[in-house]
N, C-alpha and C positions, 0 to 999 in steps of 0.2 A: 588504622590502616590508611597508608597515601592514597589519594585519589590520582588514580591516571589519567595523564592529558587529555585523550580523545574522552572521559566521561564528565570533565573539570565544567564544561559548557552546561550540560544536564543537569547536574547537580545545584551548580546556579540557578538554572531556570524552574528546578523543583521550590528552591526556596525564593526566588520571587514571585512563584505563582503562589505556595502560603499550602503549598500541597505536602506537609508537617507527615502527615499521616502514612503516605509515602514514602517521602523522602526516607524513613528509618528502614525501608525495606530495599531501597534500590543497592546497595552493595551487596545482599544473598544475590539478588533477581542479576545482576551483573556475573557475577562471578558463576552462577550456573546457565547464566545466557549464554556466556564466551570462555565457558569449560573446555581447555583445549583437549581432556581425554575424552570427551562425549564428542567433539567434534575434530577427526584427526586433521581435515584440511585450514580449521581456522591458523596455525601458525604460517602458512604460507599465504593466506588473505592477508594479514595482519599485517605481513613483511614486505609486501605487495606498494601496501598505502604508506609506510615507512618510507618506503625508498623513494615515492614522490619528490621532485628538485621543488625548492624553495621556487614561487613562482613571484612574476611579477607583481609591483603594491598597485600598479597601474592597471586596471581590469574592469570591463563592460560588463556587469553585472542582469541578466532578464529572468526571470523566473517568472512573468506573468506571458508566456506565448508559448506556440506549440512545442517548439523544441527549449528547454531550459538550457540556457548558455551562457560561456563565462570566453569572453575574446580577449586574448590579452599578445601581445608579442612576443612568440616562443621560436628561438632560433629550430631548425631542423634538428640538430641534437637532441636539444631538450623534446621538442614534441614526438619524437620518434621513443624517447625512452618512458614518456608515458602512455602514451599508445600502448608499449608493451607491457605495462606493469597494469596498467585496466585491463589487458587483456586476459591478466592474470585471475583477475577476479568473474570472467565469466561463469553460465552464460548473465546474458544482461536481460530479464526480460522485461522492464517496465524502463517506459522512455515516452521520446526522444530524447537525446542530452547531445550538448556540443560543448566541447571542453577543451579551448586551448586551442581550438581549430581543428579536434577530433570529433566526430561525429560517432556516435554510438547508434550504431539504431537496432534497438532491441525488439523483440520477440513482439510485444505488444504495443502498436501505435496508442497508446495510454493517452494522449491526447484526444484521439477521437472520442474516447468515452467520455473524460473532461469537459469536449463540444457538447455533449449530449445531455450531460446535467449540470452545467456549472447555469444557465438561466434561470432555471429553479429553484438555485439554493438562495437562503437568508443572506443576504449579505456580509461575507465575510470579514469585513473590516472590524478589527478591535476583536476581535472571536477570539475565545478558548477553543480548542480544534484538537479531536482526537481520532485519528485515521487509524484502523483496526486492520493490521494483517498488508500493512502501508507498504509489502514489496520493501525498494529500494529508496521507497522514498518522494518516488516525481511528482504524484498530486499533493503531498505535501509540501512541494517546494510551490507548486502553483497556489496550494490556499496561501504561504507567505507571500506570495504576488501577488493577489488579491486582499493585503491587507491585516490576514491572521495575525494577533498579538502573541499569540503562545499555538506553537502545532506540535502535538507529540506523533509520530509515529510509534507503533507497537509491532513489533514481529519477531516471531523467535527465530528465523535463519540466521546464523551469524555472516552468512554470504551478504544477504542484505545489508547487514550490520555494516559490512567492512566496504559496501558500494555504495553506501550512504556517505562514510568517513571519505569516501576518495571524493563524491563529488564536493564535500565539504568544505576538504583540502583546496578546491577552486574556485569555489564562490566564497571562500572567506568567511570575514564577517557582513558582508555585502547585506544580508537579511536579519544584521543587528542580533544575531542569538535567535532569531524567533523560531526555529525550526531542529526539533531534537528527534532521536530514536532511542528507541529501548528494547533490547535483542528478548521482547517476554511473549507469552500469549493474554487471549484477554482475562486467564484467567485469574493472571498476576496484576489487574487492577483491582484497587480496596472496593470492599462490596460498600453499595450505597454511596460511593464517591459524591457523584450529582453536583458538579462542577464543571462541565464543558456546556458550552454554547451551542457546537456541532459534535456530532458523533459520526464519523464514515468507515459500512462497512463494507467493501466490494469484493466478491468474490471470495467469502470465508463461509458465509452460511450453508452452502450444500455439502460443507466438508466435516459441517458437524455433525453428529450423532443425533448430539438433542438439541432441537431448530429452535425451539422456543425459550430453552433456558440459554441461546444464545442472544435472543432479543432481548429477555430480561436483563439480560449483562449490560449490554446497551442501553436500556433505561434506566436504567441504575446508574449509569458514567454520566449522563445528560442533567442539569438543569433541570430545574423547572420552568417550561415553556422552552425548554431546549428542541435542537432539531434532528432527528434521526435520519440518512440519507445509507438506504439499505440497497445494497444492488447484487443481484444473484441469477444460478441460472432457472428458468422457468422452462415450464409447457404450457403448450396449448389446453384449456379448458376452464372449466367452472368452476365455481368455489370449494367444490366436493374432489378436484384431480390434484392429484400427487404424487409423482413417480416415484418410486425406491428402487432404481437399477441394481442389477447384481453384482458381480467382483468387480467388474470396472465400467465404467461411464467414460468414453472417447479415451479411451487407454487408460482415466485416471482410478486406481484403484480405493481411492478415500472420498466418493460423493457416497452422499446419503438423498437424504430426500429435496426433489425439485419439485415445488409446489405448481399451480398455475397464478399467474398475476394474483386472480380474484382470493385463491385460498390464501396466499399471503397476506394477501391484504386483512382476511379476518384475523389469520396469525397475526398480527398487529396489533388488531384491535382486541382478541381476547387478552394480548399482554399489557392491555391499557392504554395503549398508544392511540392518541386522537389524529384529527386531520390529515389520514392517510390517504395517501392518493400517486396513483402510476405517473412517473410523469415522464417515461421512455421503454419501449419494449423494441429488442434489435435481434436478429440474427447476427452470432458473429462471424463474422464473413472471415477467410484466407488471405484477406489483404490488411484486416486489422492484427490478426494473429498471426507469425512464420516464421520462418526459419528466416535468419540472417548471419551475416560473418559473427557476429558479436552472441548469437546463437546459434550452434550449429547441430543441435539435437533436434531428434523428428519435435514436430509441433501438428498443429491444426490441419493442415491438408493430411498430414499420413493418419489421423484417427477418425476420417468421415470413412463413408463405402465408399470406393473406388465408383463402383457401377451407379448411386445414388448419394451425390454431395449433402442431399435431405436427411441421413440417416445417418450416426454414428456407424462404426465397423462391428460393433456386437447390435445394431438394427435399432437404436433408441435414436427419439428425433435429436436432430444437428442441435448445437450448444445455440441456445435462445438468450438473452441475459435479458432483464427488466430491472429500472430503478424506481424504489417506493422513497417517498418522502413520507415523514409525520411525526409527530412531536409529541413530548413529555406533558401531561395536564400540567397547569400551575397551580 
């Protein structure tokens, strides 16, 4: 079977990274990732990134700062007709991105969280980098700013998928190959992998069902003496609290259990993970999360109370998030 162009990169990078055992799987994990009958909008995502104009070979390439940007000299024509074809692929919600002299500003300043643990991670440079549930992309375009040799993105939206390829399409090869997606969940990584250096999960754990055989997953993908960099939402309390909201938590109908800091952290450590430790606990505020042109569905202000910003709209505390560091035994 041909390998299609936007997968040509990947497939490369599975067989430089020596990831054999994979590799023989990623054409099913493809082809039911970007199932156009499981997903009726993907042929219009897909035509969206097609129709992209050949852009200039002359391009200012940054993916190590808050907004990832690519400035190159785009007559008003051209910048105006991809304006519209990104727009196609809304909403946007993981960013900032400037592209072309377009400015995206999505849903989630994903920077600011960035700010808030990129001083604690291991140094990224030369790293195996596996970003779990990676959105569109952006903090894996920042670990290849910081150095990353290999960053897989994982997520099964093929929205993502097709937001990743457009910004792709702008930064070129500027980051040398080093930054791939793969439209899967994590459940389509080989058990026992134990091949990355970093593992990043943000915002996937309260969505699981079963939280602990979600970390397992993740230590399983890690090294030995690899680094786990776990970020989710929390409560307030002691090692014993753990909320299990009902049908929905701030409108979202698939949260499961929100631990507090401390109980996760034992979560952790009963799945073996050593040298765990908080090393950010935020409320997230209405100016990190919102509605923007580039999103224009309700967001974070319409699922707090109106009368009490402290409270989700069905009475559970406001969305808290914490990030835990800790690492695989060697």
């Amino acid at each position: 079977m041909p390998i299609a162009p936007e997968h040509r990169d990947l497939y490369q990078a599975f067989l430089d990274q020596g990831l054999d055992t994979w590799l023989a799987r990623l054409p099913d994990q493809l082809a039911r990732g970007l199932d156009r009958q499981r997903y009726g909008d993907l042929p219009a995502w897909e035509k969206a990134v097609a129709k992209l104009p050949a852009l200039p070979a002359d391009r200012r390439v940054e993916l190590n700062a808050d907004t990832v940007s690519v400035d190159m000299d785009l007559n008003d024509s051209r910048r105006r007709q991809c304006q519209a074809l990104l727009g196609k692929l809304a909403p946007w919600r993981k960013g900032p991105y400037r592209l072309g002299g377009i400015t995206i500003d999505t849903e989630w300043r994903s920077d600011w969280k960035w700010q808030r643990l990129a001083p604690h991670l291991a140094p990224l440079n030369e790293r195996r980098v596996l970003d779990v549930g990676g959105g569109n992309g952006y903090h894996a375009w920042r670990m290849a700013g910081q150095g990353a040799d290999f960053v897989l993105v994982i997520d099964p939206s093929p929205r993502f998928f097709w937001q990743f390829r457009a910004v792709r399409h702008f930064v070129g090869d500027a980051d040398g190959g080093r930054t791939n997606f793969l439209p899967v969940g994590i459940e389509a990584v080989p058990e026992s992998l134990g091949v990355f250096d970093t593992v990043f999960s943000m915002g996937v754990l309260y969505h699981r069902p079963s939280p602990l055989e979600h970390i397992q997953q993740l230590k399983e993908a890690l090294r030995p003496g690899g680094e786990l960099v776990l970020e989710t939402l929390v409560v307030e309390g002691d090692a014993t609290t753990v909320l299990l909201p009902g049908s929905r938590y701030a409108a979202m109908p698939n949260v499961y259990f929100l631990p507090s800091s401390a109980a996760l952290c034992q979560w952790l450590e009963r799945c073996g993970l050593i040298n765990v430790r908080v090393v950010d606990e935020a409320i997230t505020t209405t100016q990190e999360q919102r509605a923007t042109e580039w999103m224009t569905f309700q967001s974070l202000a319409d699922f707090l109370d109106p009368d009490d910003p402290t409270r989700t709209r069905e009475g559970y505390p406001a969305p808290r998030r914490a990030v835990i560091i800790a690492n695989r035994p060697r």
